[in-house]
N, C-alpha and C positions, 0 to 999 in steps of 0.2 A: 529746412533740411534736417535740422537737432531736430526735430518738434517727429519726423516723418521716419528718422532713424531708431530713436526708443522708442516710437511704434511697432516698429520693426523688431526692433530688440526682445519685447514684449512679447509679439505672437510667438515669437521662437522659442523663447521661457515658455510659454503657454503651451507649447505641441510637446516640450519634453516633458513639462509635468503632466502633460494626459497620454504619454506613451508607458511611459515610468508608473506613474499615480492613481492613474484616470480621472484625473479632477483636472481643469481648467483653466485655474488659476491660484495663487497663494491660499488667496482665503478657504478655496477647497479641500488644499491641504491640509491645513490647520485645522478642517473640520475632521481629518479622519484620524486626527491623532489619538485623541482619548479612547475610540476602539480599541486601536492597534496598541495602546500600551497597557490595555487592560489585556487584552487577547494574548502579548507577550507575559505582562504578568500571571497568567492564570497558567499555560504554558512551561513557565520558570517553577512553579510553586508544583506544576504535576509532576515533575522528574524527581524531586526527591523521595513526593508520596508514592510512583511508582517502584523505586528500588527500595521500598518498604515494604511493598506489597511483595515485589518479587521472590524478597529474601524470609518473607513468612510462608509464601507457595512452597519456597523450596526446601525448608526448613519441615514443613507438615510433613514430605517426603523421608525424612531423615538425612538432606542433603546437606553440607555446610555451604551455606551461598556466601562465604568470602570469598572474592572476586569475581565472583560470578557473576555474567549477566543475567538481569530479569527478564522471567519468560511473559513480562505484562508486557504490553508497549504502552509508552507516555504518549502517543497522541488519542490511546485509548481515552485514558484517566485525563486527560486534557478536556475532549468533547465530555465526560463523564461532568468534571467542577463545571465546565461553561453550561450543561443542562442546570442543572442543581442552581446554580447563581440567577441565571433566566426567570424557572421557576419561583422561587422562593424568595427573590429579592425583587422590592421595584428598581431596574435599572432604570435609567435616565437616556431621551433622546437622541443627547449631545453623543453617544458610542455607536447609533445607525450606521454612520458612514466610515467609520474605522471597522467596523465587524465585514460589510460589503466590499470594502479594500482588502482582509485578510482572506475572506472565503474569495476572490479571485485573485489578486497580482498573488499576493504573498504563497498560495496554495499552487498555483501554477511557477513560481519560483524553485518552493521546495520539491516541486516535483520533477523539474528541471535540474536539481541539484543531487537528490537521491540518485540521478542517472549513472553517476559514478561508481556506486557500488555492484553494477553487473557488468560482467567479464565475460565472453565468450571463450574465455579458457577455460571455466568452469565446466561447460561442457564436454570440452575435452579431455577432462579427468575424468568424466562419468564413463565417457567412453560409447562405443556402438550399442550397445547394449543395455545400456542406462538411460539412453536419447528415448527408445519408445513408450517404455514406462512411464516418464515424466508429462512427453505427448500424450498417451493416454488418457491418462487422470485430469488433464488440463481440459483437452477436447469433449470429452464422454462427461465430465461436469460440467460445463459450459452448456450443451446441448441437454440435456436432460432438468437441469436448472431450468434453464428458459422451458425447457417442456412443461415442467410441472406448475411451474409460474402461470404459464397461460393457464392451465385445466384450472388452477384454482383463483382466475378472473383477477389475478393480481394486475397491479400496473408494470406494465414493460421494465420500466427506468429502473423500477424497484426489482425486478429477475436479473437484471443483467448485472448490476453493481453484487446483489447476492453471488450469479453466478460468477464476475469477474473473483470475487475475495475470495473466494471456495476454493474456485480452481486454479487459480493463481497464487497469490500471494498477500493474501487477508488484508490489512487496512488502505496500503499503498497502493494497490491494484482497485480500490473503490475509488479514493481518491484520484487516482489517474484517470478513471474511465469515467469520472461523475461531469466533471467539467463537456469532455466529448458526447455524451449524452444529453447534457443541459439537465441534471439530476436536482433535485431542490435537496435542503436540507432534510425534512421528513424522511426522505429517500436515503442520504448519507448516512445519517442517525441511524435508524431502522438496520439497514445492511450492515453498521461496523457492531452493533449490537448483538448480531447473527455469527458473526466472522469470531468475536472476540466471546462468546459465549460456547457454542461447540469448539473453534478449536481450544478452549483449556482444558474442555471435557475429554477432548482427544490428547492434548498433553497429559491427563492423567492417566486415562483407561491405557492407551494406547504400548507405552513401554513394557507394559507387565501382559498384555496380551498376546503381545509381536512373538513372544517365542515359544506358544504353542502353537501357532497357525502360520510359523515359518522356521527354515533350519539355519542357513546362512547370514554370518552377518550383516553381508552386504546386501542381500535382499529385504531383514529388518532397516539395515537404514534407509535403503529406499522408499520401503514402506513407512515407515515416520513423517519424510522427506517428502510425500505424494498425499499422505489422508489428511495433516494436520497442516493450521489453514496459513497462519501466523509466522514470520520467522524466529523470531524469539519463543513462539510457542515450541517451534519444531528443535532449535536447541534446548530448549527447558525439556522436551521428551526426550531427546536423543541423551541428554546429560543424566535422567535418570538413572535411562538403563545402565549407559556406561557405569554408575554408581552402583548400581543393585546387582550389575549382573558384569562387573569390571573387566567391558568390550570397548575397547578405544574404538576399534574400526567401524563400530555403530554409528560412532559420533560424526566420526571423519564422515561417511557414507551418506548420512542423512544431511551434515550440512554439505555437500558437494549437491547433493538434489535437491535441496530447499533453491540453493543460488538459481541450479540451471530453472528452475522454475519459473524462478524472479524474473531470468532476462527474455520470457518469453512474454513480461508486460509489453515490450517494443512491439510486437509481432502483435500482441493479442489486443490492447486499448485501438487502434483501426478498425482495425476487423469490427471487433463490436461497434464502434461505432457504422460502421458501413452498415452492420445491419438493421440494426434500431435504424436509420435515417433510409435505407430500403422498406423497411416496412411500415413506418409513419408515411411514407411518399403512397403504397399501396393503399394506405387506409386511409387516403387522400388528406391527411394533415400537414403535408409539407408545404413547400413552397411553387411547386411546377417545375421547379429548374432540376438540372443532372445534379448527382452526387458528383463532387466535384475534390481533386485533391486535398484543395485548402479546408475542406468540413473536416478531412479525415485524420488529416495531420496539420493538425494545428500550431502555434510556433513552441507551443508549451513541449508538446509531443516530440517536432522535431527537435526540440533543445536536450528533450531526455534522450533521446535516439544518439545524437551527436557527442553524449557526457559517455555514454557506452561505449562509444565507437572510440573515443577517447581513452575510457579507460583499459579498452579489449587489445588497444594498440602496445599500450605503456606497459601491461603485464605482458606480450609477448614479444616486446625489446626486453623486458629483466632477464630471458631467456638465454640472451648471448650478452649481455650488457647492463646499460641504465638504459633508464626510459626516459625517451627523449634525448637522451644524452644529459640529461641532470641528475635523476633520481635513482639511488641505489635501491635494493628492495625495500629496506625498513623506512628509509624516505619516503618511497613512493607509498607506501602503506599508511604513512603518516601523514601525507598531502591528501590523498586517495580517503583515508577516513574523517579528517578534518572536516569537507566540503561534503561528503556522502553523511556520513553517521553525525557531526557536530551540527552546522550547518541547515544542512537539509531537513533531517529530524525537526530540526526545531521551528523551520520555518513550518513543516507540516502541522507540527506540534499548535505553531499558532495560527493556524487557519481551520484544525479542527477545536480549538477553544471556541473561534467566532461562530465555528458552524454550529457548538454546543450552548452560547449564547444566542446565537437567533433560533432557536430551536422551541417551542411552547408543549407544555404536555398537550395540549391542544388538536395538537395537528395530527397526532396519531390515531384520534375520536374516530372512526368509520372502520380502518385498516386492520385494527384487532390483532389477534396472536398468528395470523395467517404466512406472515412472514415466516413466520419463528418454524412451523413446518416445513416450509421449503428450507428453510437453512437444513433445518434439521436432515430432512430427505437427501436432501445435494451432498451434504458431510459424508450421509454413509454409503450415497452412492460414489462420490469421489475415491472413499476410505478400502472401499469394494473395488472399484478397478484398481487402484495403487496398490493392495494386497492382491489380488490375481496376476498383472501384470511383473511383480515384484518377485512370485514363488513360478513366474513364468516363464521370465530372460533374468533375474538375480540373481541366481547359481552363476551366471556365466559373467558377473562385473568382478572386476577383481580391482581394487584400491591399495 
């Protein structure tokens, strides 16, 4: 009966570390540790090189970046060191199974945990008026992306994560939709390469253009808020202007439409998956069986859906109250950025280090600069609707 009980004991240990871990057993574990503490280190080491980088971006500008946030992102500069380390060093074996632990649990954690940073109040601020502009830019880049992707014989996985970052919301919105895709590295790499290459070029061009080919400023910060791809990018533009051209309501405007953006990755990571898995099904690569729920919303996804709906609730009990009955606003601001920005970040942060460690110059041999056009393309078609739509209901948002 002892002998049949920590048997027992055993398998049960054994199911939480493969639900938790996905290893099997102890020893499994142990095997994915030197990954994951390189991937956390590489990670750790990208955040200070990015608010270095930041505060030189915005310094070129003539800005003072004391305390300002940078318009890089660290999970950028994360995959960035874990290429460079890949290439240039022989790593060792023993980090295989920590690098494939971080590019799934830990990427679908953090992805689960960024949830908390969209509000559907946001929306609410942008108002009737602000909602189409946003929808457009999202929809008409998404489809024209994937357009152009096909014409030029790209691979599917690799149009949609381009068009996911474009028209969404640049590296989070790859990362969320790469997993639902079954996207490889190649594919992640490549697309945050895209995302984080145009939108700086749009943080820079973009402030100093917006106010000859618009009059309002709430239409500028819409347009900011709709062409450029990144959110940090789109505050580093929105912060220019206000700088150059000292329009607070830019700011305000642009980031109210970067958010409502953001929270339409719940809405948009489905969908695309539904269609990639509709059309590998047509091209007879699937499996025979229905698209089914559980493909489309997977638990990562619904965990992110759930952290929104959580936090859409909390911001509008602050309305008459606390949220939840615990949290005053600066509280909940403080619980709410903890678990979103500290957190979550950095869980991303190390699962794109792993994704920049298994990554070889290698694998980009066939693929060539073909991407780099569709980004390009998709930028200025996105940057095109969000300034039309922007100088076309933007007169009428008032902030």
């Amino acid at each position: 009966m002892a002998t049949h009980s920590v048997e027992t004991q055993v398998e049960k240990r054994n199911i939480v570390l493969d639900a938790l871990f996905g290893v099997s057993n102890l020893q499994g574990l142990l095997r994915i540790v030197p990954g994951f503490l390189l991937s956390v280190a590489i990670m750790l080491v990208a955040i200070p090189v990015t608010d270095y980088l930041g505060a030189w971006l915005l310094s070129l500008q003539g800005i003072d970046p004391t305390g300002k946030k940078s318009p890089v992102s660290a999970v950028l500069t994360a995959i960035l060191i874990g290429i460079l380390l890949r290439n240039l060093l022989p790593l060792p074996k023993i980090i295989e199974d920590g690098i494939k632990f971080s590019t799934t649990k830990i990427l679908r954690l953090g992805i689960i945990l960024v949830g908390i940073k969209l509000s559907i109040m946001d929306v609410f601020k942008l108002g009737v008026w602000g909602i189409p502009v946003v929808v457009s830019a999202i929809f008409g880049g998404l489809w024209f992306i994937s357009w152009i992707n096909r014409k030029m014989n790209l691979p599917e996985r690799l149009g949609t994560l381009i068009a996911a970052g474009t028209g969404i919301c640049g590296v989070t919105a790859i990362v969320s939709t790469a997993p639902a895709i079954k996207a490889d590295q190649k594919e992640v790499a490549y697309a945050v390469a895209n995302i984080t290459l145009f939108g700086l070029l749009g943080m820079f061009l973009y402030p100093y253009l917006a106010p000859h080919i618009l009059s309002t400023s709430e239409q500028i910060g819409l347009f900011l808020g709709t062409a450029v791809h990144e959110t940090s990018q789109v505050v580093g533009a929105a912060l220019t202007y206000k700088e150059v051209f000292n329009d607070e309501v830019v700011l305000k405007a642009a980031t109210v439409t970067k958010l409502t953006r953001n929270l339409f990755l719940a809405v948009v990571v489905p969908l695309l998956a539904y269609l990639y898995l509709r059309n590998l099904a047509a091209q007879g690569g699937g499996d025979g069986s229905k698209i089914s729920i559980a493909k489309l919303l997977p638990a990562f996804v619904l965990g992110f859906i759930a952290m929104a709906i959580f936090r859409s609730i909390g911001d509008a009990q602050l309305q008459n109250g606390l949220a939840f009955g615990v949290w005053d606003k600066d509280a909940w601001k403080a619980f709410t950025d903890a678990i979103g920005e500290y957190w979550g970040s950095r869980a991303l942060g190390t699962a794109m280090a792993a994704v920049g460690l298994a990554t070889s110059f290698s694998v980009f041999k066939g693929v060539g600069l073909k991407p780099f056009l569709v980004g390009f393309i998709g930028a200025l078609i996105v940057g095109f609707i969000g300034w039309a739509m922007s100088l076309l209901l933007g007169g009428y948002v008032k902030l």
